[in-house]
Structures are given as structure tokens and as C-alpha cells.
N, C-alpha and C positions, 0 to 999 in steps of 0.2 A: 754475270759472265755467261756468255752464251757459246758453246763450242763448236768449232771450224763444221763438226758434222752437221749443227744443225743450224747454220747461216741461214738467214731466212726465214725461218720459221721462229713461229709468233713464242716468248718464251712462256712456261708454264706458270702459273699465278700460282703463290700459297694463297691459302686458306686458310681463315683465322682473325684473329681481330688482336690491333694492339693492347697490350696490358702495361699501363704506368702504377707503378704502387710507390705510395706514400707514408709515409710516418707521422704520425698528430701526436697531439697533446691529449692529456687523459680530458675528455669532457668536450672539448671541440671536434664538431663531426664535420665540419665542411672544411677541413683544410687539405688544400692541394700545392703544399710550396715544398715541402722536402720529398724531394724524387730520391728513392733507393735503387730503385729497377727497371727496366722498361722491355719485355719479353712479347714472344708471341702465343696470344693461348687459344685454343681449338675453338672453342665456345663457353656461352657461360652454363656450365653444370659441373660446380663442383659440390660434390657429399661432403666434402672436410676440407675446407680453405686453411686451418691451421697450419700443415707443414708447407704449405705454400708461401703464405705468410711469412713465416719464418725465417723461412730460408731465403726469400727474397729482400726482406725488411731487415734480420736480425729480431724482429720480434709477431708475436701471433695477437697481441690486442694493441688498439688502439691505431689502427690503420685507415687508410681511405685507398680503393683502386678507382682509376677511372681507364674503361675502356671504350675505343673509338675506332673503328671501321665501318666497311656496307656492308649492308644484307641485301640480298633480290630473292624475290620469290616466284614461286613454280608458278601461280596462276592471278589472273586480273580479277583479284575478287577483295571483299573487306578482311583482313585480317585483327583477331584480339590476340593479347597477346600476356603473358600470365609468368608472375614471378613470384617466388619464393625468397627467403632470407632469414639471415641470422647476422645482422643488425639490417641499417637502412639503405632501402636501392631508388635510384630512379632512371627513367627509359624515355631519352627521344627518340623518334623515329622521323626522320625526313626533316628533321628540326622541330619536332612537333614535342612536346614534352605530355607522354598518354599515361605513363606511372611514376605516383612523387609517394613515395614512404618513405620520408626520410625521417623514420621514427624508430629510437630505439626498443625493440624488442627484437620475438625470434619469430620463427616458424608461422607469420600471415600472411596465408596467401594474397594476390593483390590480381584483380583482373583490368587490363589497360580499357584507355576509350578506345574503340574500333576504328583502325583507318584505312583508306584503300590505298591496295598496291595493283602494279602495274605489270606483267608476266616480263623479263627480263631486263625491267631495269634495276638500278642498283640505288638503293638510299642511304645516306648516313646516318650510321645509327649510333649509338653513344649511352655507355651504362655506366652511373655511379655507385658509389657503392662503399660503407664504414661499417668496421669493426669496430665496436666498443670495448666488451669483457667477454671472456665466456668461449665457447664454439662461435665458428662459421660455418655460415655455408650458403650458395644462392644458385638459382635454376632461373632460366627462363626458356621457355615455351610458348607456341602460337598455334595455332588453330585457323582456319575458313570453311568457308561451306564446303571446299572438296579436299583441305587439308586439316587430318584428322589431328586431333592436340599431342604437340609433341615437343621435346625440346628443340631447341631453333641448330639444327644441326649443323657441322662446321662446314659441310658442302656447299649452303647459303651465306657463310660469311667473307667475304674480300678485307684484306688492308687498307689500311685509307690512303688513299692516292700520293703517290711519291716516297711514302715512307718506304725505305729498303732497309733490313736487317741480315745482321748477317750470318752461315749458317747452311747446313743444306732446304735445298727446296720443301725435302717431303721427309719426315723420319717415321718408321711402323715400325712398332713389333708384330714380329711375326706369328702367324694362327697356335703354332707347339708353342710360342711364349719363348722360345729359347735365344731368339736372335731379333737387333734393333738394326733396320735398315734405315740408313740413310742416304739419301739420295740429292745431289748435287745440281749448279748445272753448269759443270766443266768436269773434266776427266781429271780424277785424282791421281796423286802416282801413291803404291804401294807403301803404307804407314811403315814406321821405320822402327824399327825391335823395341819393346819397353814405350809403346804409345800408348796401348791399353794405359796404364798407372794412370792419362790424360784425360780419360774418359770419365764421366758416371752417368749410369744410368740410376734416376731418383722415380720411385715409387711410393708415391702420397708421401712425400719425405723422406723414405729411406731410401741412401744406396744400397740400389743393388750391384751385386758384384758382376764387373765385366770380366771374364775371362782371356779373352785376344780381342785384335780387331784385326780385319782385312779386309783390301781389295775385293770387291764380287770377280772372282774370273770372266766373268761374262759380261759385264758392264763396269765400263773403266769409270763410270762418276757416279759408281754405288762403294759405299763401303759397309761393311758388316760387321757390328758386335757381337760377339759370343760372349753368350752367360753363364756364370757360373749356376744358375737357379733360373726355371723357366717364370714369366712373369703371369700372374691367373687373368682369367678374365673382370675377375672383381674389382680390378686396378684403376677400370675405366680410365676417364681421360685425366689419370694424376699422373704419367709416365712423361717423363723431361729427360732429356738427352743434353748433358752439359759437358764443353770440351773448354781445356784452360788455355790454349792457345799455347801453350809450351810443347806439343808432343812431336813437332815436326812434320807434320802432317802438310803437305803441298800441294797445289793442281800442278800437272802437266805440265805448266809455261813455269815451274818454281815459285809462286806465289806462295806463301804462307796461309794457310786457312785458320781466320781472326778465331778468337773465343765466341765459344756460342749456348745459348742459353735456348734452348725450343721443344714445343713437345711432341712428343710421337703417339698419334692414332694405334689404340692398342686393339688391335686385330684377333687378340689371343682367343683362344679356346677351353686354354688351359683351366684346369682347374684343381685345387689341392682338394686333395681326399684321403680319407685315413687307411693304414693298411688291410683293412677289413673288406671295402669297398667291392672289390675286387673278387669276393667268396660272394654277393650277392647276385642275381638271378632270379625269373619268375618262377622256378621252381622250390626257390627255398629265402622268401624275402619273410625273414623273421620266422620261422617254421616253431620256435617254441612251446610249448602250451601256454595260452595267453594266463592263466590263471591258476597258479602254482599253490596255493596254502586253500586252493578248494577245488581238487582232481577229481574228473570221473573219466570212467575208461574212453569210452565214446564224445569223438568231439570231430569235428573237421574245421581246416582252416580254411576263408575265402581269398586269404593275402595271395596276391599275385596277379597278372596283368588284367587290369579293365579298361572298358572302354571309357574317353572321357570326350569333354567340351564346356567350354566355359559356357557362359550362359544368361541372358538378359535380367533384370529386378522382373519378378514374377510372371517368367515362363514357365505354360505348363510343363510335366516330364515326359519324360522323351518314351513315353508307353510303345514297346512292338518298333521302335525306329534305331538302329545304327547310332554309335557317335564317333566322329572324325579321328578322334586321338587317341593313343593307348597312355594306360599311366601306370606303374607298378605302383599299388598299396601293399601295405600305409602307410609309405611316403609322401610327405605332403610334396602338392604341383611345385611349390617351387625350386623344393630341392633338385640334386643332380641326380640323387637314385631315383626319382619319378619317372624321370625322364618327359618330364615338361619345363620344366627350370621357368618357370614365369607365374606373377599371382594374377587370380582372376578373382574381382568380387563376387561372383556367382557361378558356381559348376555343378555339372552333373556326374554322377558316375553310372555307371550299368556295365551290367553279368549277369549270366545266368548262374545257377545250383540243383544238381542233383539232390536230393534226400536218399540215402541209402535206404533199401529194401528192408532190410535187417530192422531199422531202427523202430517202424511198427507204426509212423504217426497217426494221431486218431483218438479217438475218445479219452486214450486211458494215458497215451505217449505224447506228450507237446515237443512243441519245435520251437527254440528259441535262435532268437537272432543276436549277437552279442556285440556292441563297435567299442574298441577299447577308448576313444575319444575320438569326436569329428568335429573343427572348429568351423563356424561358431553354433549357427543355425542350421541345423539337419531336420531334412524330411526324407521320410523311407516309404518305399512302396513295393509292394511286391506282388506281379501278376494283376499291375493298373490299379489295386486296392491300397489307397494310403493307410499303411498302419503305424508310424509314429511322427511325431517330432519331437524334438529337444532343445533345450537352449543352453548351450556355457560348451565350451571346446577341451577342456579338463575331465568332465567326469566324464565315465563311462554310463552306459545304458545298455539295457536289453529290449527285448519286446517277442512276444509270442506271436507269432506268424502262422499256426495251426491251421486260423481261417481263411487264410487269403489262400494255400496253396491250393494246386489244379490235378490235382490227380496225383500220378508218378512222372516220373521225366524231368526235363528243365525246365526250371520256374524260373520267372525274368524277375532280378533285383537290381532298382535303381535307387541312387542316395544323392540326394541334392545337400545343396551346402552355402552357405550366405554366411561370408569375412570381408567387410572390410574393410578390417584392423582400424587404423586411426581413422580413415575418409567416410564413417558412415554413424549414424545415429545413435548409436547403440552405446553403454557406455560398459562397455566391454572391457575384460581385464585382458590389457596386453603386455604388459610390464614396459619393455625395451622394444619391443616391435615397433618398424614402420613401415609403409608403405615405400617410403624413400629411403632407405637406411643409408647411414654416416656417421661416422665419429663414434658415440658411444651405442648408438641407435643400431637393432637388429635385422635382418631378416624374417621377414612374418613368413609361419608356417599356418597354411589353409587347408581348410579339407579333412578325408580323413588322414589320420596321423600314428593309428596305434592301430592293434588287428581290429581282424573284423573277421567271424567265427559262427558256427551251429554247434548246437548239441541237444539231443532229446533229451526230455527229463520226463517223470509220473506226475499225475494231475498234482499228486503232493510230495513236493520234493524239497531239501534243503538250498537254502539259498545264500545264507554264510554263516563262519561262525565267529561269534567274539569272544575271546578270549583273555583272561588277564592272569596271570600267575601270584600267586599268594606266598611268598619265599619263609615268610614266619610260621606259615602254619604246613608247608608241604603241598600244598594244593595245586589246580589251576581250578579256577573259576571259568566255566564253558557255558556261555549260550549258543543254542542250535538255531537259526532262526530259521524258520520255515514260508513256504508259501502251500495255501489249498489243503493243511493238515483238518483232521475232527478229533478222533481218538488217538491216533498213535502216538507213541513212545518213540526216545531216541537212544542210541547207546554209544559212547563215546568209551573209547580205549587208547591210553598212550602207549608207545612202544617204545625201548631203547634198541634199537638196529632188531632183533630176531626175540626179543625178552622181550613180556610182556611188564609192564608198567604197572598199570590201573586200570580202572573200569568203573564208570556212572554211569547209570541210565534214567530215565525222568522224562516227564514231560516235556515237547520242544517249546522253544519262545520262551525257556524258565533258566533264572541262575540255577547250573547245576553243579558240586566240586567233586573234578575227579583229583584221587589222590597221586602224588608223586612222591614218596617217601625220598627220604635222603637224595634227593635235587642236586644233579651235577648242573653247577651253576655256567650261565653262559658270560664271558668275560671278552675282552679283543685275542686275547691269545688263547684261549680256550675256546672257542665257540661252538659251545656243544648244543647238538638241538637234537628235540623228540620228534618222531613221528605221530602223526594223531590220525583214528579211521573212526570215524560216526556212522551209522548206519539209521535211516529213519522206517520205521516198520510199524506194520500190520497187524498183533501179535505177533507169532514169531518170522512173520515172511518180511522179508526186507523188499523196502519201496524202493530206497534210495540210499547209495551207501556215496562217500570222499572222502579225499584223507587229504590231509595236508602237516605243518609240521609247528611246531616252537618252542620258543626257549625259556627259560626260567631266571630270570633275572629280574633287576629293581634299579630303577632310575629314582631318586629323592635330590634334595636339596637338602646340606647339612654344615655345619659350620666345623672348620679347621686350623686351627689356628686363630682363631678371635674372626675369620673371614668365611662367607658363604661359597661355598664349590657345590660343586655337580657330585652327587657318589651311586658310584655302580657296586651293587648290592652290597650298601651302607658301607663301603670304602672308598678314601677317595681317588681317583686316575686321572692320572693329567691327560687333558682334552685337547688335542691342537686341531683343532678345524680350520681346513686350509678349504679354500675354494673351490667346487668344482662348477665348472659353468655349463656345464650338460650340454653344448651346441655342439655339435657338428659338421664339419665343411664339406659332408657329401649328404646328409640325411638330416638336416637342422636340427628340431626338434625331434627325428626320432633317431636312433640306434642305426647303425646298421645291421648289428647283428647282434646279439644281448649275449654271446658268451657263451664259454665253456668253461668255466673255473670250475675248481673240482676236478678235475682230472688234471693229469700229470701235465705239466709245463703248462706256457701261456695259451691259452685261447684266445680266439677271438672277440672283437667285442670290448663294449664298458665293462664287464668285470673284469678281463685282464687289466685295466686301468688302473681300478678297484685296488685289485689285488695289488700294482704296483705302490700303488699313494698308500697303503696300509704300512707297507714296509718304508717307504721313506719320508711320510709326510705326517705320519700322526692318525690315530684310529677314530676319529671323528669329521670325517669329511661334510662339508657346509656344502646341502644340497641346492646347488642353483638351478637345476633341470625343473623345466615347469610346472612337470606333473610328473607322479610317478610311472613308471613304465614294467609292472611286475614280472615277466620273465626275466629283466636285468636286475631286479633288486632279488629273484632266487638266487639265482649268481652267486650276487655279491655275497647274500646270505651265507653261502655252502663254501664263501672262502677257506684257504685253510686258514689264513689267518683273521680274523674278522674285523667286520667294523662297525660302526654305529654312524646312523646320517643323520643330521641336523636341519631340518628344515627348519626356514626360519618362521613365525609365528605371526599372529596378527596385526595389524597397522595398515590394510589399506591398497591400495593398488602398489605401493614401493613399502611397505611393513615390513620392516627387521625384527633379530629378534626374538628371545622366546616372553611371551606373556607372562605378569606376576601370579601365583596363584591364587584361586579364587576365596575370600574371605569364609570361613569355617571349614576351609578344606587341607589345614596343613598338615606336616609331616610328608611321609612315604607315601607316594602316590606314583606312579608307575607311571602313566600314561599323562603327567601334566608337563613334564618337558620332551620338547618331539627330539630327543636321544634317543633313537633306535635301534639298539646296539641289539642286532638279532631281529627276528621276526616277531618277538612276542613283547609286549602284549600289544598288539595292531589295533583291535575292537576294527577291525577290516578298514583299513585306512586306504585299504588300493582301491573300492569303488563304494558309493553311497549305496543302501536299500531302498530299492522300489517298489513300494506295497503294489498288490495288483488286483487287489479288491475288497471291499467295504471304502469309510469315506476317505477323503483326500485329508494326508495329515503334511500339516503346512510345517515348511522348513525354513530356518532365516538365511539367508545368502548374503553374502559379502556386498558392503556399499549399496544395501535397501532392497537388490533385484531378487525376483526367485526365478526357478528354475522349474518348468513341469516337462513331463513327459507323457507326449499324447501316444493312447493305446487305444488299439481295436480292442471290442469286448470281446468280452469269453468268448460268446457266439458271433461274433463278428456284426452286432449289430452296430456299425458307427463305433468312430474315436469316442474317449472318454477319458478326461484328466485324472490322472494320480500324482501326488509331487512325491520327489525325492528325501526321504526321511534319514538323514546324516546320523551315524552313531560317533563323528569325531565331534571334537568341539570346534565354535566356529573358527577360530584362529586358525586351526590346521586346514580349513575348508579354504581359506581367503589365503592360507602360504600356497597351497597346492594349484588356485586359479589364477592367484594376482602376477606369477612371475612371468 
């Protein structure tokens, strides 16, 4: 229908291609005889064909689509042309049959034979396409020498000649997500009270709720959906606009407008984010102390805006040079708090750093550089002198930068980065991440992820401590571990709030027990914790003092009732561990903000979370978060009510699970199931130790790999490898990287 205004003029084309979907037989992949549906779809990229399926078919396995309209392309060049799938696809082009997998599996890529096209003409193209079991999902994409690889957008696709459907022309969601335009081509007349109910708007399957629908004032053959809920940008092109043809809805001349099944180009912008989002800023993105149970007075953070740019496979860094983007760390690029929202296999970052005057660096004062995790492959340089790399996107690392600095003033720091995730060699622990994500499959977070920090320290200073609590004898058990020590002594004192505790002092690097008489024990509803201050000294002058804090409790495994439970200091508590899945829809993998618990009402952040699933979910929360994130686990720590986290244990890149304990080791052992109910006893489970001189002591790494961290020497003569010496066991190594 073309209207009286615009007689003559040529009518506007949809865009799109047709979709006939079919129903088979479990086992038969080529049948096309029972038609359920026949709609119009944008292009082929769908993340998740399942509620499509569904809702088209009546079911999500055992289906066959075939779709058929033109493509024409931008330029007179050879085009390839590349598909993805989750079961089998196959692609003519001009009647040309260039990709045949009609094989059941998932996720192979498939690169077509090359054919030439022609700058505006138009060829028939034609995609099949069977589900068997399991997810869906298919992409196609094309490439030429001046058109860079991309999915085969719906601008490029036409209907196939004479086919009409019917429906408005063009349907968008609008950029806020809050309104579905669709657009006709006749002048509608005004939907008639109780039309909405006619409506749905389906989002990857769900309805979403329409609110009204009306007339556009402005344009008599628009009408407009209002939503009750704006729709995100993540929705891409699964947004379907279905009318049941009951709701009275008419053109102009009285026609009835038939039922219509079509989708809407989602335009949005929107995006969901949690209430916290919004307190974040380059002034205060994670301002925490990154390192809570090992405080020293003097620290600065680097979190907050740098410069960035993606980056080719082994370009040099961008030494004394500008880079185009800004990005708030350490959020990774592709979140919303980066403010880059997109992944790059390869990126740089750079800033510059002041060293405060005060702090003395130099012979006797080092300058450490600290990245709380940077995924996967990091190199650091500072003032054009490479002083580390690393490998694994989970742990953390430090490195001393003493030699590379220039004086006083600002020193240039740049941090490269190499993720990725699934698309590249490395057999890298991703868990759920993809590059493409759908269905069960995640968002990969790249880059750095966690701070990124200085702090001077004495040529011999403390570097962590482990600790484990002894509940039968009163004790804890403290090692001080040190780096650059000869003779000195360490003294370790626990405090209850303003009361002194106890007091050891001993050699560093040695089991030492300091006493805690009559131990108020840490439990979910009690969760009482010590404070602890070490001091590592000279005879009586102190080098280096921290304090951090923990609890006195016991994790064992003991029978009750003729059955094995879990018992928190040798009783037993029912454990309900409920899932937390630690992602984020504005910071992925990191926080936005790690919280205020501990002080009066809710704070911001994962521990207000914390804090609520303690009270309604059970004091055992099943840590799904990748890696720990220590300012949020003090938090949780300092709840008032407390909890215990479950990370699950070894098995693998998808490892469930806590591990059996090891043969000669039973009874009460505290640190063999990762129930962490409190902070103690950790033996520093937040980051690995990094010897930083004598030789290289090897550590095993999950699934065969290790892990080094290349250091400038003392004197800055050249890098020199040290690996990272784990005091957890591997199990907690491989829960902490694999997720």
C-alpha cells in the first residue's frame, strides 16, 4: 500500500531475508517438508537461535531453517565469505554452492570459496541450516580487499523478488530502548483503547512488556510502542515485534492491519547497570587499598583515566607517543565502566606517575609497581625500559621499577596486553568467556582488570604473611615471609580492638606461634576477627612494619550421624551455598565499587550483596567470581554478619568441587576445604609470592603451563626470570584461573 502523499514515488524496500523454519525428525537433517513459520529476519547473526526456535516451531531441537533472498555488495571485488554454527549450514551465492557443513557439530568455523561480485547488483543468496540437540547459533560474515570482515549486515540484504509480507515496512527500537517504532506505508488511524494487550514485543524470547501504543503525532504511518522496560543494547538483533491481528488497529482507508510477525533493528544504547555504577568516576574508580590483610601506611593508586589503543601482534610500545582513547582502569575495555565497551586482541595502555618526594627512592627505599591482575599476556615498561612480563590474567604480580626511574617528576608508564580469549593459541583458562558470546557463553574481560598501585618499601621488607590458627592449642601459627632480609628479627603482635593479645618474635621465613589464649572463635553469626601488626627490624629500629587482621576458626571434615559434613570448629552448620556468579553488567569481571559494609546501613558495592545473601541465602556463598578481588572480600570479611566462600577446587578448566584429602593427611586441617569462613587461615590465597632473588623456584600451574615473571635486576642490568612460588595448593590455584 502506497499512500495518496506519496503516488509516484518508488516504494521503500525492506531489508532482510526470508526465514521459513521447519520441524524434522530426531536424526534427519535435511528435511524441509513441515513449515511452522515463515518471517522476516535482519540477517543471519544470531548469539542464541533457541527462543527463536521455539517460539517459531513450538520447539528448540531438531529443526531446519532455510533462508532465501539477495545480497549486493559495496564494491566489484572477490568476496569470502565465513560462517559459524551450532549444528550444520550451507551458503549459495549466485546459485553457487561456496560453504557445505552439513555436519553435526558446534562452534566450526567454515571459510567459503571466493567469488566475485559486482558493485550494485543483486544475487540470490540462500542459507540452510539444522539443529540437532543442544544450543544454536549461526553468523555469517564476508570480507574483500576493501571490505573489512564483518557480519553481512542487513543493509546488504533484499527479499526475494515478489515475495510481500505483511507488517510495517521498517520497525527500531529506539536509541533510550524505551520505544519500538514502526513504520508502515499507509497512514494508520489512531489504535483504539486496549490495543497494547495486541502487541508483544519478544526479546531473545521474552516478552517484553509494552506499555501503550500510539499514533506518532507527527507521522500518520508511524505508530509507537511504549515500554514498560527500556530494551539494552545487548539484545541485538533478537527483538520481534508480533501483532495478533485482533487489536483493531486500521489504515486510513479502514483496512484492517493482518497479523504480523517482524523484527526491529535495535538501535539501543541502553544498557543495564547496577545501582553502584553511577558513584563511579576517574576520581574514585575503586579507591580501596588494594591489599587489606598486608597495610602499610604509604601507597598511591594509579586507577583512573589512561590513555589507550588497541594494537597490532607484536607492535612496538608506544615509548614518548600519545594514544587516541581514554579508558578508566581497571576496568577491562570491554565493559561499560571503561568506557571503551569493545575487545581488542592486543592493547596498550599509558600514564604517566609522580613518586612523591617524601618517599626517599634509592638505595635503601624501592619502588614497587603492583597490577592487581592483567589478562592475559602483560608487558610493562617504564621510561622506554621493559621491566616485566607475565603470563595468566588471575594472579597478581609486582615488580621493582627503582631502576628504570629518571629522576623526579613524571615518569612514563606503559602496559601492553595480549587476550585472545578463545581466537588465539594459547591454551588459556577462560571458563565461559567468548569472543562471540551467546547462550550460556560470557563476555571476555581483557586488559587490566584489578588496581594497579605503588608503594615504597626498605631493601628488606615484608612481603606476606601466612598464617594458620591452632584452635586446640590457643595459638596461631605465623610465617613472616620476607624479601632482602640477613639478620633481622620479626615481631608479630595480635590485638583484640585496643588489648593487647600476644606477642612472638623470631626469625622471618620461620614457623613462629604467637599465643591467643582463650580464642573468641569466628563462626557466621559471630564473626570476630583479630587485628595483627609485624614489625621487621634491625635490632631494635624497625625496617618495616603492616598489620592486617584474622580469625580463629577450623574447617575439618567429620561424621554426624553415620554421614560426612563439613564442621566449623568441630561442629557442625548447615552450609547452603547458593551461587554467586560474580559478573557484572557494567564492570564484568570487576566490581564497581567493593563496598562499605561495616558501617551503618547498606553500602555500595559486592558486599552489600554479600551482606544481603548472608541473611537470606545461607552463610556459604559458592564463589563464582574468577579471581578474588581483595578490597571486596575485606568487606565481606567485616560483615556484621559473616560468611564463608566456597570456591570450588580442582578439575580442570570447568573443575567442580572441593578435592578428597590428601592420603596421610586426615583429620582437622583447616585449610583443606576452601570454606573460608573469615580471613584466616588464607597462607595468602589473594596473591602468589614472587622470590626476587637467588634461583628460580619452579611452580606447577594448572593443565601443564607455568607462569614466570620477567624482572629487571637489582641493578637494572636486563630482565631475569623468577617464577612464582604458590603457598596454596594447586587445586585452589586452578579454582582461582579456570573460572
Amino acid at each position: 500500500m502506497v499512500p495518496a502523499g506519496r503516488a509516484g514515488a518508488q516504494a521503500p524496500e525492506r531489508h532482510g531475508l526470508r526465514g521459513d523454519y521447519y520441524v524434522s525428525a530426531p536424526g534427519t537433517f535435511d528435511q524441509f517438508t513441515t513449515l511452522k513459520a515463515t518471517v522476516v529476519d535482519p540477517n543471519i547473526d544470531f548469539p542464541d537461535l533457541e527462543p527463536t526456535l521455539d517460539s517459531l516451531t513450538g520447539q528448540n531441537d531438531h529443526n531446519t531453517v532455510r533462508w532465501t533472498g539477495q545480497i549486493q555488495p559495496r564494491y566489484a571485488e572477490t568476496y569470502t565469505f565465513f560462517m559459524v554454527g551450532d549444528n550444520g549450514f550451507r551458503l549459495w551465492v549466485d546459485n553457487q554452492l561456496i560453504i557445505d557443513h552439513w555436519v553435526d557439530d558446534w562452534d566450526n568455523p567454515q571459510t567459503s570459496t571466493p567469488i566475485a561480485l559486482r558493485t550494485g547488483q543483486r544475487y540470490d543468496v540462500k542459507v540452510e541450516y539444522f539443529e540437532d540437540i543442544g544450543g544454536s547459533n549461526l553468523h555469517l560474515s564476508w570480507s574483500s580487499p576493501s571490505q573489512p570482515k564483518e557480519i553481512v549486515p542487513n543493509s546488504a540484504l533484499f527479499l526475494p523478488p515478489g515475495f510481500s509480507y505483511p507488517g510495517p515496512l521498517s520497525s527500531t527500537v529506539s536509541a533510550d530502548g524505551t520505544t519500538a517504532v514502526l513504520t508502515f506505508d499507509t497512514a494508520i488511524q489512531p489504535p483504539p483503547v486496549g490495543a497494547a494487550t495486541h502487541f508483544r514485543l519478544r526479546v531473545n524470547g521474552t516478552d517484553w512488556p509494552v506499555a501503550s501504543v500510539a499514533r506518532d503525532p507527527r507521522d500518520a504511518m508511524t505508530i509507537r510502542l511504549r515500554l514498560s522496560d527500556p530494551v539494552p543494547r545487548q539484545a541485538g538483533n533478537t527483538v520481534r515485534v508480533v501483532y495478533d491481528g485482533q487489536g483493531g488497529v486500521t489504515t486510513a482507508g479502514g483496512a484492517a492491519v493482518p497479523a504480523f510477525n517482524v523484527y526491529a533493528v535495535n538501535t539501543s544504547t541502553y544498557q543495564i547497570t547496577t545501582p553502584w555504577a553511577k558513584d563511579v568516576s576517574p576520581t574514585n574508580a575503586l579507591p580501596e587499598y588494594p591489599r587489606p590483610q598486608l597495610v602499610r601506611e604509604r601507597w598511591r593508586t594509579l586507577n583512573g583515566t589512561w590513555q589507550y589503543a588497541a594494537a597490532g601482534a607484536g607492535a612496538p610500545p608506544p615509548v614518548g607517543r600519545n594514544l587516541s582513547e581514554r579508558i578508566l582502569v581497571p576496568y577491562p575495555p570491554e565493559s561499560l565502566l571503561s568506557g571503551i565497551q569493545r575487545h581488542d586482541d592486543h592493547m596498550f595502555y599509558r600514564r604517566s606517575f609522580t613518586v612523591p618526594e617524601d618517599w626517599r627512592i634509592g638505595s635503601s627505599q624501592r619502588l614497587l609497581l603492583h597490577f592487581g591482575a592483567v589478562d592475559y599476556l602483560a608487558t610493562v615498561w617504564v621510561n622506554g625500559v621493559q621491566v616485566a612480563t607475565h603470563t595468566g590474567g588471575y594472579t597478581a604480580f609486582d615488580v621493582d621499577v627503582t631502576s628504570a626511574l629518571h629522576g623526579t617528576g613524571p615518569q612514563e608508564l606503559i602496559v601492553g596486553a595480549e587476550d585472545p580469549t578463545d581466537g588465539g593459541p594459547y591454551n588459556q583458562p577462560i571458563g565461559k568467556q567468548r569472543n562471540n558470546p551467546s547462550g550460556i557463553w560470557y563476555t571476555p574481560s581483557s586488559g587490566i582488570w584489578q588496581t594497579v598501585w605503588m608503594e615504597p618499601v626498605a631493601t628488606a621488607h615484608i612481603e606476606r604473611l601466612d598464617m594458620t590458627p591452632d584452635l586446640a592449642t590457643g595459638t596461631l601459627h605465623v610465617t613472616v615471609r620476607t624479601s632482602g632480609t640477613t639478620t633481622e628479627r620479626v615481631v608479630a603482635t595480635a590485638w583484640d580492638g585496643e588489648r593487647k593479645v600476644g606477642t612472638v618474635s623470631g626469625a622471618p621465613d620461620r614457623d613462629l606461634v604467637l599465643p591467643v589464649p582463650k580464642p573468641k572463635l569466628w563462626t557466621p553469626d559471630t564473626p570476630f576477627l583479630y587485628g595483627i601488626a609485624v614489625a621487621l627490624q634491625d635490632g631494635d629500629r624497625p625496617l618495616d612494619t603492616v598489620r592486617g587482621y584474622f580469625g580463629m576458626r577450623s574447617v575439618s571434615v567429620g561424621t554426624v550421624n553415620g554421614q560426612p559434613h563439613i564442621l566449623l570448629n568441630g561442629k557442625f552448620v548447615f552450609n547452603l551455598g547458593t551461587l554467586d556468579q560474580g559478573f557484572w553488567p557494567d564492570g564484568l569481571y570487576t566490581a564497581p565499587t567493593a563496598g562499605l559494609a561495616g558501617h551503618a546501613g547498606d553500602g555500595p558495592g559486592q558486599a552489600t550483596r554479600r551482606r544481603r545473601q548472608s541473611r537470606v541465602r545461607g552463610p556459604a556463598p559458592r564463589g563464582g567470581r574468577p579471581a578474588p578481588q581483595p578490597p571486596v572480600d575485606h568487606h565481606v570479611d567485616h560483615l556484621q554478619r559473616g560468611l564463608g566462600r566456597v570456591r570450588p577446587g580442582a578439575g580442570g578448566r570447568h573443575g567442580q568441587g572441593v578435592g578428597p584429602e590428601p592420603a596421610g593427611q586426615r583429620g582437622e586441617r583447616p585449610e583443606l576445604l576452601r570454606l573460608t569462613a573469615g580471613p584466616a587461615p588464607r597462607r595468602h590465597l589473594r596473591r602468589p609470592h614472587v622470590r626476587r632473588a637467588g634461583p628460580p623456584a619452579a611452580v606447577r600451574q594448572p593443565r601443564g603451563r607455568r607462569r614466570g615473571v620477567r624482572r629487571a635486576g637489582p641493578q637494572g642490568a636486563g630482565p631475569h626470570v623468577v617464577r612464582q612460588r604458590l603457598r596454596v595448593r594447586d587445586g585452589e590455584l586452578a579454582a582461582a584461573t579456570d573460572r
